[in-house]
C-alpha positions as CSV (number, residue, x, y, z in Angstrom):
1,X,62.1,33.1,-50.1
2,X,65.4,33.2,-48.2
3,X,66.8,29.4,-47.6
4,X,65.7,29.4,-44.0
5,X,62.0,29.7,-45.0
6,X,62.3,26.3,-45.9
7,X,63.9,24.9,-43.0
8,X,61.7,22.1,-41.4
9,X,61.3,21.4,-37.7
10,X,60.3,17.9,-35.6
11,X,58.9,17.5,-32.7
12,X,58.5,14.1,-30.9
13,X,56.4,13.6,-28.1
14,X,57.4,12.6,-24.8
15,X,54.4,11.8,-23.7
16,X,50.7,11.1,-24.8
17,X,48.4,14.0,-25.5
18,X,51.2,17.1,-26.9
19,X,49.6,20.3,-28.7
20,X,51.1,21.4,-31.8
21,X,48.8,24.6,-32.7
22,X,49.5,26.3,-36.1
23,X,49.7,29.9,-36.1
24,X,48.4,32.3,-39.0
25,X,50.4,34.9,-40.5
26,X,49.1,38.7,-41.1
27,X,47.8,41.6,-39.5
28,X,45.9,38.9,-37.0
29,X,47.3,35.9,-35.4
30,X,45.0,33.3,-35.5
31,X,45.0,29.4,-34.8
32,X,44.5,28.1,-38.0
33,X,46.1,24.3,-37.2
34,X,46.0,21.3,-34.8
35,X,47.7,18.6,-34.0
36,X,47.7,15.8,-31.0
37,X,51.0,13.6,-30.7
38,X,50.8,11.0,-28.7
39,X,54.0,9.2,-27.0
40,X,57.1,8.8,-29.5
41,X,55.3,10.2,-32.2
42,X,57.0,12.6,-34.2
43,X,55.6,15.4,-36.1
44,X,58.1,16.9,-39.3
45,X,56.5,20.6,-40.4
46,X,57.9,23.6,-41.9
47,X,56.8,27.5,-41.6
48,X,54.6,28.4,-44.8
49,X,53.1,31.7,-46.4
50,X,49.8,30.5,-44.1
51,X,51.7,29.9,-40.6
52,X,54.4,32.1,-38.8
53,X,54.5,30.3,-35.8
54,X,54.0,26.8,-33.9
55,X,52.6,26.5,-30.0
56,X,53.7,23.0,-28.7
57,X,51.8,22.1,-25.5
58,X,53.2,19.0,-23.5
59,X,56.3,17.4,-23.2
60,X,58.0,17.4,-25.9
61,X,61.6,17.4,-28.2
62,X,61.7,20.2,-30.9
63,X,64.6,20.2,-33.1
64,X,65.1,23.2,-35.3
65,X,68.4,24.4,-37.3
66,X,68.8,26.5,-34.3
67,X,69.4,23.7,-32.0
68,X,67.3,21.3,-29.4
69,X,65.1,22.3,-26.8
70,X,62.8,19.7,-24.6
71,X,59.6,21.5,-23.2
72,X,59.2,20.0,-19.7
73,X,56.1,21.4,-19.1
74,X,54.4,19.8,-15.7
């Protein structure tokens, strides 16, 4: 595993009710996770063998090693 398999990401939600869906790795991309954040809660996760990517629905801060991003979805 190179060192950036391990880096972690947070995401705090900016208001009640944010997604964070877990997505399986493989020949099929599957939701295989859930989570519901409410308002200032923050969730600290890392990408695993099981999940290549992370669907955040709401608004909500992610911070990565790559830098900041706020999802203003209406």
């Amino acid at each position: 595993m190179a060192a950036s398999d391990n880096d972690f990401f947070v995401i705090k939600a900016l208001e009640d009710g944010v997604n964070v869906i877990g997505l399986t790795r493989g020949t099929d991309t599957r939701f295989h996770h859930s989570e519901k954040l409410d308002k200032n809660e923050v969730m600290i996760a890392q990408f695993t063998e099981h999940t290549s990517a992370v669907k955040v629905r709401g608004k909500a801060v992610i911070q990565t090693s790559h830098g900041e991003m706020t999802n203003d979805a209406e």
